[in-house]
C-alpha positions in Angstrom: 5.9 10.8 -4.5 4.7 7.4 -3.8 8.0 5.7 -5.0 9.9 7.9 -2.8 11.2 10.6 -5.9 11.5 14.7 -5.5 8.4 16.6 -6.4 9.3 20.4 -7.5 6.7 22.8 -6.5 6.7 26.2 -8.5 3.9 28.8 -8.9 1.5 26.1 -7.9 2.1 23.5 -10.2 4.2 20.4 -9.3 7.2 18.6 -11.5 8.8 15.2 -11.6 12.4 15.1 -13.1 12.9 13.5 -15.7 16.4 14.0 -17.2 19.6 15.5 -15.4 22.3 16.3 -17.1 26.0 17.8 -15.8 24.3 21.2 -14.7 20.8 21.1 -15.0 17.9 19.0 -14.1 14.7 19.0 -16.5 11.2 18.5 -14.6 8.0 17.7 -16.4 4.5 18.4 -15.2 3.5 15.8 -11.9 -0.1 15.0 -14.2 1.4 13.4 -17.5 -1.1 14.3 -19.2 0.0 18.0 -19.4 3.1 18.2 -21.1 4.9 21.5 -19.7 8.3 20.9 -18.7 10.7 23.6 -16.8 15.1 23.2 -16.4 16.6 24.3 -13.1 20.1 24.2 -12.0 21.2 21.4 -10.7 20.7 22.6 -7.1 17.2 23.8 -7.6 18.5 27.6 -7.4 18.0 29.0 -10.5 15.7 28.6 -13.4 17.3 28.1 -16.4 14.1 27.6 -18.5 11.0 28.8 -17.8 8.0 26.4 -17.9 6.0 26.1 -21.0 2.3 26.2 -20.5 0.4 24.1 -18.5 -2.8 21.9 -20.3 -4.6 22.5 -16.2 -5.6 25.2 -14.0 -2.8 25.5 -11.2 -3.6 23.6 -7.9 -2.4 25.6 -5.0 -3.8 22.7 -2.4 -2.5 20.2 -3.6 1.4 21.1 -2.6 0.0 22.3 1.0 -1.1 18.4 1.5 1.7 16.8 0.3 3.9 19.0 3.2 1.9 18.1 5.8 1.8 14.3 5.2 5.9 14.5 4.5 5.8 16.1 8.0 3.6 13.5 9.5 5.5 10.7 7.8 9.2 12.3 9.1 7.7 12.8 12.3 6.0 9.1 12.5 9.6 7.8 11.4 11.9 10.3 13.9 9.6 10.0 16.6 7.7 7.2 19.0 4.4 9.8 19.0 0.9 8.3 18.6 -0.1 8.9 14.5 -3.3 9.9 15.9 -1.4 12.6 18.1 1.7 14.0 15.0 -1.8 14.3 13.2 -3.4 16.3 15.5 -0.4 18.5 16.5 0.3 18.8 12.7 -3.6 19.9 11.7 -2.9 22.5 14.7 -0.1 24.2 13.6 -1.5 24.0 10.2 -4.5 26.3 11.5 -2.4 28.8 12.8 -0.9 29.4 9.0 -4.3 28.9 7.0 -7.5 30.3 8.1 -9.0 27.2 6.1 -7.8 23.5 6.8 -10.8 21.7 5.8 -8.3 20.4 2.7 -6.3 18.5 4.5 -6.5 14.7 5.3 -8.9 13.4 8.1 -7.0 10.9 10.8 -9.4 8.3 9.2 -8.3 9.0 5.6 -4.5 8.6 6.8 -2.9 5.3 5.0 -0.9 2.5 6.4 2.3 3.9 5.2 2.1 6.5 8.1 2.2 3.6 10.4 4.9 1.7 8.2 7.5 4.8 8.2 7.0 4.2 12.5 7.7 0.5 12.6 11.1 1.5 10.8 11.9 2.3 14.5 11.6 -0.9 15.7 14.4 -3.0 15.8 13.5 -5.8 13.1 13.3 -9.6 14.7 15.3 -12.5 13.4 13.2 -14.9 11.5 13.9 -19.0 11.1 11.5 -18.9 8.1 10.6 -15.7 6.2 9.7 -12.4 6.9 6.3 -12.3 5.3 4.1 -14.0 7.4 -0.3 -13.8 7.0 -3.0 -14.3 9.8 -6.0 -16.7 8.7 -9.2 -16.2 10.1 -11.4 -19.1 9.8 -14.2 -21.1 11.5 -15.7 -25.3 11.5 -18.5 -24.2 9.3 -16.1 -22.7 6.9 -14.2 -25.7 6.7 -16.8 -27.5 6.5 -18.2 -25.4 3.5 -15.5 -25.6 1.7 -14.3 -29.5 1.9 -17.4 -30.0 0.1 -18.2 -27.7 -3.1 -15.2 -28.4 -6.1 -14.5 -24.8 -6.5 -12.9 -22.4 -5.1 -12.1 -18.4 -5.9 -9.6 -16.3 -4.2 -9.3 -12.9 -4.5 -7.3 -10.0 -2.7 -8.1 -5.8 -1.9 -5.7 -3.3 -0.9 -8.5 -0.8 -0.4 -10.6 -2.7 2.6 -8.2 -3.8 4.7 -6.7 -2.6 8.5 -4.0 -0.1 8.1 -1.1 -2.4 9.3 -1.5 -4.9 7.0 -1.4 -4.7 3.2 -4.2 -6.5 1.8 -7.1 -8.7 3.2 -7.2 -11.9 1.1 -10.5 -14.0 1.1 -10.9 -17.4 -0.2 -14.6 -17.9 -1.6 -17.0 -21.2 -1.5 -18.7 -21.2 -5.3 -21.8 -22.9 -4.9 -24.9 -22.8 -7.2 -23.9 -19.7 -8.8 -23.0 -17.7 -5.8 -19.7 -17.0 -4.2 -19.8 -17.5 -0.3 -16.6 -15.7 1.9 -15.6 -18.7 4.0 -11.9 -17.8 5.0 -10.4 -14.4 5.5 -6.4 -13.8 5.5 -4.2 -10.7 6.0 -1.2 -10.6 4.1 2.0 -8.3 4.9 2.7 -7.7 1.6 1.2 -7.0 -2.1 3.5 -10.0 -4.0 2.0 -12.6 -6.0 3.5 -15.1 -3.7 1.6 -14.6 -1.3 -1.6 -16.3 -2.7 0.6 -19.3 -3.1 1.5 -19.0 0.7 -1.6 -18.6 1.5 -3.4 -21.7 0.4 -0.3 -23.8 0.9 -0.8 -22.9 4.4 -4.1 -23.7 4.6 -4.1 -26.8 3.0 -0.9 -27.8 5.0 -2.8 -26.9 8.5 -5.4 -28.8 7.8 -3.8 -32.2 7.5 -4.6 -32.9 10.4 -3.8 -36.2 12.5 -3.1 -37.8 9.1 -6.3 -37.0 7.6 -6.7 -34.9 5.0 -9.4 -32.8 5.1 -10.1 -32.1 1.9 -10.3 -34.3 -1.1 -7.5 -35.4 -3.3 -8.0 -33.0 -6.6 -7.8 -30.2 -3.9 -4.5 -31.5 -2.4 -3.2 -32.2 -6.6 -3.3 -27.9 -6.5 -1.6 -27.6 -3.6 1.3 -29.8 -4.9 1.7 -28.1 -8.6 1.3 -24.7 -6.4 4.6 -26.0 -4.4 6.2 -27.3 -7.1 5.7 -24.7 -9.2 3.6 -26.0 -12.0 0.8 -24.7 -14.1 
C-alpha cells in the first residue's frame, strides 16, 4: 500500500490486516467501504475463515498493477537502471504473460516515488543546515510586483509538479481582484514547515545591501513566522 503495509490478494479481491492475534491474522476488504473480512494463519498458508461477501464486483486488474509497480519500485531501489528502461523491460515481460497490457501504467503516469525508491541508492550527503532544502524561481518584474500590492496568497500542489520534487509552491500578487503567479518554489517535502521556509527565505534574500525590499508590515510577518507567532 501507499504507507508501505501488506496487501492480501485472494480470488481477486484485495485485504488489509487489521488485527493479528497469536495464530491468526484477520484481513478486511482493501475498499472500506465493503466490509467482508477473511482470517488466515499467521503465515498466510491456510485459511482459517472464509471471506464473507464482498459489497463490489471482484477486480482481477487491479492486483496485476500493483505487481508490476512493486517490481519496478524493487528494481528502481536494487538496481542503478534508467526508470524509463525497468519500465520498459517490465511492460515486456508483462506481454509475454498477458495477451492484453493496455491496463497497466504509461511511463508518463509513473510517480515520483519510483524515482525516490532509486535515490535510496545514493549515498546521503552531510548537511550544515537541514536536509530539506527548496529551489525559488523568480524574476525583477516579480519582485517588483510584489513589493508593491499589500497582499499576498500562497498556495501549494502535489499533483503539478516535476517528479523529483514533492510539490511546486507558488506565491501569488492579489491585485484588483485577480491573483497574479509572481514566484514559483519547489519544495522537497509535503510538511507544513515548509511554507514557513519558504517565505522566510525569500524575504531574508531579499535584504539586500541593507535595504529592504519590501515594506515593513511585510517584514512584521516574516518575524512572527520566525518566532512562531500567530
Amino acid at each position: 500500500t501507499k504507507r508501505r503495509g501488506k496487501i492480501l490478494n485472494f480470488n481477486d479481491h484485495q485485504y488489509t490486516k487489521k488485527r493479528s492475534n497469536k495464530s491468526t491474522d484477520k484481513w478486511r476488504c482493501r475498499i472500506r467501504s465493503c466490509n467482508s473480512i477473511i482470517v488466515l494463519v499467521r503465515d498466510a498458508s491456510t485459511v482459517i475463515h472464509p471471506p464473507t461477501d464482498h459489497s463490489h464486483v471482484p477486480d482481477p486488474i487491479q492486483a496485476k498493477v500493483d505487481e508490476f509497480k512493486n517490481t519496478c519500485k524493487t528494481r528502481a531501489r536494487e538496481e542503478t537502471t534508467p526508470i524509463s528502461q525497468i519500465h520498459e523491460q517490465e511492460l515486456v515481460k508483462c506481454s509475454l504473460k498477458h495477451n492484453d497490457i493496455s491496463f497497466l501504467p504509461s511511463y508518463s503516469s509513473i510517480d515520483s516515488s519510483f524515482y525516490r525508491e532509486q535515490l535510496k541508492n545514493d549515498p546521503k550527503s552531510d548537511l550544515l543546515e537541514s536536509d530539506s532544502r527548496v529551489l525559488v524561481f523568480d524574476s525583477k518584474w516579480g519582485i517588483e510586483y510584489l513589493s508593491e500590492v499589500d497582499t499576498w496568497h500562497m498556495d501549494g500542489t502535489f499533483k503539478t509538479r516535476p517528479l523529483l520534487f514533492a510539490q511546486l509552491y507558488i506565491i501569488h500578487d492579489y491585485r484588483n481582484g485577480y491573483m497574479i503567479p509572481t514566484i514559483c518554489t519547489l519544495t522537497s517535502d509535503k510538511s507544513d514547515d515548509q511554507a514557513a521556509t519558504t517565505f522566510n527565505d525569500y524575504i531574508t534574500d531579499t535584504y539586500v545591501d541593507d535595504d529592504a525590499l519590501f515594506p515593513s508590515f511585510i517584514w512584521n510577518v516574516h518575524d512572527l513566522i520566525i518566532t512562531d507567532q500567530p
